[in-house]
C-alpha positions in Angstrom: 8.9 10.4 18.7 9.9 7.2 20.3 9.6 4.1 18.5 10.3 0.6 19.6 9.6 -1.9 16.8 9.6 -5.9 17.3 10.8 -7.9 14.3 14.2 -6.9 12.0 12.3 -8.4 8.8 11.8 -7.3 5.5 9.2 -4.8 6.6 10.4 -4.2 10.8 13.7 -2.7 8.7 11.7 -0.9 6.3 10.0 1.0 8.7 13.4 1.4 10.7 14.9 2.8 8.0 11.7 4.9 7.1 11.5 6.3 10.5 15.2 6.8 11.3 15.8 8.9 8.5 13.3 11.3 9.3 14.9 11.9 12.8 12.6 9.4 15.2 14.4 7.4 18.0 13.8 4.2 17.1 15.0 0.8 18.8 14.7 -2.4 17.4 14.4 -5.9 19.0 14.6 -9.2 17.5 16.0 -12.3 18.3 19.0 -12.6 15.6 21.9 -10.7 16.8 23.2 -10.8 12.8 20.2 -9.1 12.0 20.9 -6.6 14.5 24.6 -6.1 13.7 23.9 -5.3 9.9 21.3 -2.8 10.8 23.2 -0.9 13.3 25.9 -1.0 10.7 23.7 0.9 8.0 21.0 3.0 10.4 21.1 5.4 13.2 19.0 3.3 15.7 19.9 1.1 18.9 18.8 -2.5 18.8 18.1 -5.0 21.5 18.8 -9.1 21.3 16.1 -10.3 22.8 12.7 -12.4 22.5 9.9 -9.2 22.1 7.1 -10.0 24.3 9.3 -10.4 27.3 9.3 -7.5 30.2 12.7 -7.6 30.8 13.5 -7.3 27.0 11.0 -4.4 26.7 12.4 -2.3 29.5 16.0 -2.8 28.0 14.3 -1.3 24.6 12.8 1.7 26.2 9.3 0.7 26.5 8.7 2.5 29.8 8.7 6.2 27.9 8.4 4.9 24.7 5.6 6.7 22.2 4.4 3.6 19.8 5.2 0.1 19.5 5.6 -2.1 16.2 5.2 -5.4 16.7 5.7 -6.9 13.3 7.9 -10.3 13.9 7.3 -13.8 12.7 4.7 -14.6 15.2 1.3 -13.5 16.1 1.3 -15.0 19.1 4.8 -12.8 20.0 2.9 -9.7 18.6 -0.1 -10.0 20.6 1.6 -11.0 24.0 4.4 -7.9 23.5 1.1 -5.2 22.9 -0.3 -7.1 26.3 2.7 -6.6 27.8 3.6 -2.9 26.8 0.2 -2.1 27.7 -0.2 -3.9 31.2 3.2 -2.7 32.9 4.6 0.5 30.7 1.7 2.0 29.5 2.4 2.5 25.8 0.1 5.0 23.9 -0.2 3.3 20.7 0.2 -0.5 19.9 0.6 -1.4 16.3 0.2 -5.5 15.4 0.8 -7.4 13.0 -1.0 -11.0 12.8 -1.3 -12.9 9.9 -4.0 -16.0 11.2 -7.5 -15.6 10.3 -8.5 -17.6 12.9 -7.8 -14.5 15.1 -9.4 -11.9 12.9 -12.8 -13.1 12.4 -13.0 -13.1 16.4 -12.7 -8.7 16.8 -13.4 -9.3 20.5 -10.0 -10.5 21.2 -8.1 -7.1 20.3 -10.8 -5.0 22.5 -8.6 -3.4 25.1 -10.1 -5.4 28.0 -8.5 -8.6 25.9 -5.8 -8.0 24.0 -4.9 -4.2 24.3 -4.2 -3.8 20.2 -4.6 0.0 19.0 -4.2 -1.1 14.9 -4.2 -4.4 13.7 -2.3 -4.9 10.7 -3.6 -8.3 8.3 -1.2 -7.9 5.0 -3.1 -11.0 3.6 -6.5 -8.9 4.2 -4.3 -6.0 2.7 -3.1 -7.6 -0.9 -6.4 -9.0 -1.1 -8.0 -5.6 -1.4 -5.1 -4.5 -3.3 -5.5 -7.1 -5.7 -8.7 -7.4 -6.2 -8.9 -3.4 -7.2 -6.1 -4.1 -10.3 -8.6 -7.1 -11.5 -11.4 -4.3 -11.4 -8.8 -2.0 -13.1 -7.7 -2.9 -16.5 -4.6 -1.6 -16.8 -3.6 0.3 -13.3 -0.5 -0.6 -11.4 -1.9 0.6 -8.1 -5.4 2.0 -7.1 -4.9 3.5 -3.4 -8.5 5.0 -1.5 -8.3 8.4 0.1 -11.3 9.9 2.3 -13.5 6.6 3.2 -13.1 5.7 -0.8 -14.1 9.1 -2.3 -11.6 9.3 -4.2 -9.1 6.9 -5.3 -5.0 7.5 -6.2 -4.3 5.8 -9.6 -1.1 4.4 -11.2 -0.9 3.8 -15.0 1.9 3.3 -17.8 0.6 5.5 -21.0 0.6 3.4 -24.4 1.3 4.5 -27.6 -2.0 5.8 -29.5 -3.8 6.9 -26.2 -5.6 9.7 -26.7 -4.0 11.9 -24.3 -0.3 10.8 -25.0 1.4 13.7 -27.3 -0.9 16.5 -25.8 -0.8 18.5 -23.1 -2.6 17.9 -19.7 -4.7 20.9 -20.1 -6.5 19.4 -22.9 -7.6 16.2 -20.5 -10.7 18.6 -19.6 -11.6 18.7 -23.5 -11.0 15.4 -24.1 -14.0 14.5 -20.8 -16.3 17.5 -19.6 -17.7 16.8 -16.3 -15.0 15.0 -15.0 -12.9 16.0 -12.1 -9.6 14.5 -12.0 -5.7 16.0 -11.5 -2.4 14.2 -12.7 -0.4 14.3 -9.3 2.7 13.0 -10.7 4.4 11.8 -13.8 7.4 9.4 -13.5 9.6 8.6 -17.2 12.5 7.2 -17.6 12.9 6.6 -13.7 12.4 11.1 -12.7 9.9 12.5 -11.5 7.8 15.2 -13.3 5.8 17.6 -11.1 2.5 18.5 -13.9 1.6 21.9 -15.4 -1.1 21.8 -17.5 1.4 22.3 -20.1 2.8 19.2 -19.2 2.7 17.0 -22.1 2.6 12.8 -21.6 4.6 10.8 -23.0 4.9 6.8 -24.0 5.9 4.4 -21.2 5.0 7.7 -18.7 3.7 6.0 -15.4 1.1 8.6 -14.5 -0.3 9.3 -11.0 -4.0 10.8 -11.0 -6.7 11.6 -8.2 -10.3 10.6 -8.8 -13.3 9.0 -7.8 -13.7 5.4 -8.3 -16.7 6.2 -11.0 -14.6 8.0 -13.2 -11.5 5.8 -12.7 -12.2 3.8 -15.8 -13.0 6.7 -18.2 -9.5 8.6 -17.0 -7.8 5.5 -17.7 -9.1 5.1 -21.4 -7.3 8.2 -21.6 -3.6 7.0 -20.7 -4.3 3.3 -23.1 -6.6 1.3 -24.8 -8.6 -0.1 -22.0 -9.1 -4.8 -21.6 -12.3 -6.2 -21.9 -14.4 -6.7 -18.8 -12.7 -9.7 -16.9 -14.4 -12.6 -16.3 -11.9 -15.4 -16.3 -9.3 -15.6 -13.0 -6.5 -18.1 -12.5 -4.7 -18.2 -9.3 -1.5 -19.9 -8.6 -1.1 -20.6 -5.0 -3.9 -22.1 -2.2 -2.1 -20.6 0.7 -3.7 -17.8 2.8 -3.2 -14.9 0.6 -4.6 -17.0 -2.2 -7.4 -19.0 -0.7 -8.9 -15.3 0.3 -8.3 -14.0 -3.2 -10.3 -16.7 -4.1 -12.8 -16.8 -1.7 -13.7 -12.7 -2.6 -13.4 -12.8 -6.3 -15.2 -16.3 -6.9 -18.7 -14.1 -6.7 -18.0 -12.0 -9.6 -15.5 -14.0 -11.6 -14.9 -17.8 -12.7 -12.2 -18.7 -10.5 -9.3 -21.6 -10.8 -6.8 -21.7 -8.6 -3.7 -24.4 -8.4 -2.4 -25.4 -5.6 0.3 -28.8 -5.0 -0.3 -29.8 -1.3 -3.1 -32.5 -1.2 -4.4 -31.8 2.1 -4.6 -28.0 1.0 -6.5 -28.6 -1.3 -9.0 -30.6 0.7 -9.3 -27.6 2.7 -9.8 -25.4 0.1 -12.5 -27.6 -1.5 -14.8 -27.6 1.4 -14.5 -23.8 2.3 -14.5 -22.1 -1.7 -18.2 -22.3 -3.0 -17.8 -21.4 -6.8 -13.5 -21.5 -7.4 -12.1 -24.9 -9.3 -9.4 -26.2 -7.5 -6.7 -28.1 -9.8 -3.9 -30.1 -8.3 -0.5 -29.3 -9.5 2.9 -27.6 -10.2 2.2 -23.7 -10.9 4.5 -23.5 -13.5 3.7 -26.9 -15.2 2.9 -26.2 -18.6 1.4 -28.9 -19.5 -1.5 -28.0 -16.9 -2.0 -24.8 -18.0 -2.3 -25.1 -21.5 -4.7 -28.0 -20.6 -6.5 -25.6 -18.5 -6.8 -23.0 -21.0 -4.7 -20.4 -19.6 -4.4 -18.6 -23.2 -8.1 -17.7 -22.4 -7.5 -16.0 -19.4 -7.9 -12.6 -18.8 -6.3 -12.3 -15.3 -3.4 -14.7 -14.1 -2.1 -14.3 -10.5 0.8 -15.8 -8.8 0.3 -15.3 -5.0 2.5 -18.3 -3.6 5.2 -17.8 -0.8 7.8 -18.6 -3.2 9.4 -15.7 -5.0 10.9 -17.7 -7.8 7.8 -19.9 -8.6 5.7 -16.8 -8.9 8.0 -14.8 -10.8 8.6 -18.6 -13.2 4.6 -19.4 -13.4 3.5 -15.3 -14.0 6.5 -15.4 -17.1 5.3 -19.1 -18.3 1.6 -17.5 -18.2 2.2 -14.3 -20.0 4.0 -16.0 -22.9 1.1 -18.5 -23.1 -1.3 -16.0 -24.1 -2.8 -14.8 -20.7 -3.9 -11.5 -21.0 -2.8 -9.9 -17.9 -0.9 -11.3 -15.4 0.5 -10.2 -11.7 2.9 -11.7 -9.2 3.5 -11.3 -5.6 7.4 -10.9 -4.9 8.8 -10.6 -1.7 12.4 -9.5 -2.8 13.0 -5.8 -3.6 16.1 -6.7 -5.7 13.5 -8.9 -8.0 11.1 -6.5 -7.7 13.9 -3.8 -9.5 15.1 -6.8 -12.4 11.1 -8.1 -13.0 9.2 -4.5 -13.9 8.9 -3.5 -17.0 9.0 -7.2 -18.5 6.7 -9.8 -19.2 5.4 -9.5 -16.0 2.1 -6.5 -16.1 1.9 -5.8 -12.8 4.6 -6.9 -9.6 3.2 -6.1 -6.3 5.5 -6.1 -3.0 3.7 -7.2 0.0 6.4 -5.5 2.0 5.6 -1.6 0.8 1.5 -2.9 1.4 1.9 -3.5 4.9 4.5 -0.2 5.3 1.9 2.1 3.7 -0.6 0.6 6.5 1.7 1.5 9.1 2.4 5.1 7.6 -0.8 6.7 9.0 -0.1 5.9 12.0 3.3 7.2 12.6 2.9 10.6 10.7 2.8 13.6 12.8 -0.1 15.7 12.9 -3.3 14.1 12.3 -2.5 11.9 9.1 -5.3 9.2 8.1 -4.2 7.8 5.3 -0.7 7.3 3.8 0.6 5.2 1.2 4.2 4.3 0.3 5.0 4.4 -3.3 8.0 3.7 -6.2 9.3 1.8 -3.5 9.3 4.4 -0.4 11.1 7.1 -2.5 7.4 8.5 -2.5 4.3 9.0 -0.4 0.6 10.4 -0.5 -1.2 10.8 2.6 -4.5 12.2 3.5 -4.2 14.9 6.6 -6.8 16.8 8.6 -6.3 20.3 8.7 -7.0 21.5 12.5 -7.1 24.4 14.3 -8.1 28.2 13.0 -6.1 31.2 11.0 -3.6 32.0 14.1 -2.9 28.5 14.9 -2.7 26.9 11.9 -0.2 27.1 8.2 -3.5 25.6 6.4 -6.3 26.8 7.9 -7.8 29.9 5.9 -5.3 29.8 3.3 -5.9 29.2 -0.7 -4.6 25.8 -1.9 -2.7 28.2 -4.2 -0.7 30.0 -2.0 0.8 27.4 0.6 4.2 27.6 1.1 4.7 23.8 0.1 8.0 21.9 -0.3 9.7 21.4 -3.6 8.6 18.1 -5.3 4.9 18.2 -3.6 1.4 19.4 -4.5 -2.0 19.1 -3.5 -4.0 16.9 -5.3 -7.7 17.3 -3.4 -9.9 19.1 -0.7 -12.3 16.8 1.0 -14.8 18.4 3.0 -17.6 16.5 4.4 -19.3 15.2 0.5 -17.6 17.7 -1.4 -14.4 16.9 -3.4 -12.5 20.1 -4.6 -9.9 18.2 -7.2 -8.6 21.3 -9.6 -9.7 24.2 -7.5 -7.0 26.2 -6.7 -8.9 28.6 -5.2 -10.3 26.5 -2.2 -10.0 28.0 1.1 -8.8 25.2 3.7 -11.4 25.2 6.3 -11.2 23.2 9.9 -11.8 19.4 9.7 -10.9 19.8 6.0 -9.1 16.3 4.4 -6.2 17.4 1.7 -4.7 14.7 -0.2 -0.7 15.3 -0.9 1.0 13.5 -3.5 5.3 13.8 -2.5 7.6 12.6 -4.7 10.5 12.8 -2.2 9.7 11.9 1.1 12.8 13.5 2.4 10.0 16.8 2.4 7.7 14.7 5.0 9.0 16.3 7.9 7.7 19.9 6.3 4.6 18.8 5.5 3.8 17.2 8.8 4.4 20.1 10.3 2.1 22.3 8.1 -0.7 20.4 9.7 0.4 20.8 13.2 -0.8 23.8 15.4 0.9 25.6 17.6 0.2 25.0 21.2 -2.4 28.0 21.7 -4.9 25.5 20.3 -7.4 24.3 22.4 
């Protein structure tokens, strides 16, 4: 596949690297030739110096046979104008976006192909939002990921000493809750993975990967560590857009504060949030938040565009008395210091927009796909297509594909019905399976599992 991608940020070179190492031609544009050099230096790609959205710069990358473009630098406006562009004169299949302004969102009829020729729009505020706002419904999960339209849901969770299924074996999880249909995918301890049995036992400080559906999400997690009280208290720190959105979503279920310093964003703020409190002020002053009761809250989360501040305030929060508190960082190398501290919950905006992108790049037809443990991993939802002589899936038993090492199936969706723990599920056409990899290295064999040979019609 042919890839050109606009923008050598954190999350243009993620993908680059993402994609280069599993054999794609990819090019990369951007306007800062030291960029460029230090890429080149570490991937297998070619770059191009050049502004994105201008012809002359898009023929240089290869946009006349080129497969996909990425358009994920700085600027909206460059994004949109480059998708314009690579439609209008080279005909690009698929158009990938990134743009950040609302103000562009909530109007839908700009990115119809008569407009602005955008084939997936990418919002990473609209992104941690939802991300976000499924960890406040979530006591005590890292991440909760949807598979199949939100059948089922992927769930992350560190085990605590005294839960009920720490010291036994996973076998006995169906003892422990008849009637409920859920699979451990994945168990990561001490920083390896561990690819469950039902003789599998779990252990302290285990992060555990299960499959289920969102009603039995809670009842699995009660199972891993003592589970919070229902939230109803919420303090944001940070008014920008990732926060006022936050806010804006959660202020119908939740009593909302959020802190923000700049005067006229508050004033903004004030006149578009119904129900949230806005306070003026530092996020990490102390003095403000013991003032406004922070010990008594049972979800603070920093969300402003400043690592350190989040990172200072989330810390300050925690040791405080707040019950749970999460932090946006951009930087992976904080990311890597910051987990497993005072800090619950870290979440990377970066591998959020990546595992949006994922989908959408996959070979074979692959709906869904999530980057986790910081792209060492993936899950991803693929179609199964085709019949028994064109197809490696179709009319097989779960049990008996030929899968890679470090890989299993975690679900068959078909239609309403969920098959989680059924090995003996024949794959049927149109069938959704849900993949947990631990090494993503094996993506390149999966995809192709789902591809059929060219006597399909």
């Amino acid at each position: 596949m042919k890839i050109v991608i606009l923008g050598a940020g954190a999350v243009g070179t993620s993908i680059a690297n993402i994609l280069s190492g599993e054999g794609s031609d990819v090019t990369v544009v951007d306007i800062d030739g030291y960029r460029l050099r230090e890429l080149q230096d570490r991937l297998d790609i070619k770059t191009v110096l050049g502004m994105g959205s201008h012809p002359t710069v898009l023929r240089q990358a290869g946009a006349e046979d080129a497969d996909m473009l990425i358009a994920v630098t700085s600027s909206d406006e460059t994004n949109m104008v480059a998708c314009q562009v690579a439609y209008t004169l080279f005909r690009v299949p698929t158009k990938i976006a990134r743009v950040r302004a609302s103000q562009y969102q909530s109007e839908p009829q700009l990115f119809d192909r008569l407009a602005t020729p955008i084939d997936v729009l990418i919002s990473p505020e609209q992104i941690l939002t939802n991300h976000i706002e499924r960890l406040i419904e979530f006591q005590g999960a890292l991440q909760v990921l949807d598979f199949a339209n939100g059948k089922l849901q992927l769930v992350a969770v560190k085990t605590y000493p005294g839960a009920p299924l720490v010291g036994h074996k996973l076998r006995t999880l169906k003892q422990h809750m008849p009637g409920i249909r859920t699979k451990v995918v994945a168990i990561y301890r001490q920083g390896k993975v561990i690819m469950p049995t039902g003789d599998t036992v779990v252990g302290v400080d285990d992060n555990v990967f299960f499959l289920a559906s969102k009603k039995d999400i809670k009842a699995v997690l009660s199972e891993m560590r003592q589970l919070d009280k229902p939230v109803k208290r919420v303090m944001l720190a940070g008014g920008g857009n990732i926060g006022a959105r936050l806010a804006k979503t959660l202020e119908c279920n939740y009593q909302v504060k959020l802190i923000e310093h700049n005067k006229d964003r508050i004033k903004y703020l004030s006149e578009r949030l119904n129900k949230t409190i806005v306070l003026h002020g530092d996020v990490a002053d102390e003095e403000l938040l013991h003032e406004e009761n922070v010990d008594k809250m049972d979800v603070f989360c920093a969300v402003t565009n400043n690592d350190e501040a989040n990172i200072l305030s989330a810390m300050l929060a925690k040791r405080m008395g707040a019950n749970k508190v999460m932090c946006i960082i951009n930087r992976l190398a904080y990311v890597d210091l910051i987990e497993g501290g005072d800090i619950d919950v870290v979440i990377s905006p970066r591998q959020a927009t990546i595992g949006a992108l994922l989908a959408h790049v996959r070979r074979g037809d692959v709906v869904a796909a999530h980057s986790l443990r910081h792209g060492a991993a993936e899950a991803i939802e693929a179609v199964a297509h085709g019949d028994e002589k064109t197809s490696k899936v179709v009319g097989r038993v779960v049990d008996e594909l030929e899968l890679p090492a470090q890989s299993n199936i975690g679900a068959v969706v078909r239609g309403d019905q969920v098959f989680i723990l059924e090995k003996d599920v024949v794959i049927q056409p149109e069938d959704h399976v849900i993949m947990f990899l631990a090494d993503k290295q094996c993506m390149r064999e999966v995809e192709s599992l789902f591809q059929v040979d060219v006597g399909f019609i």
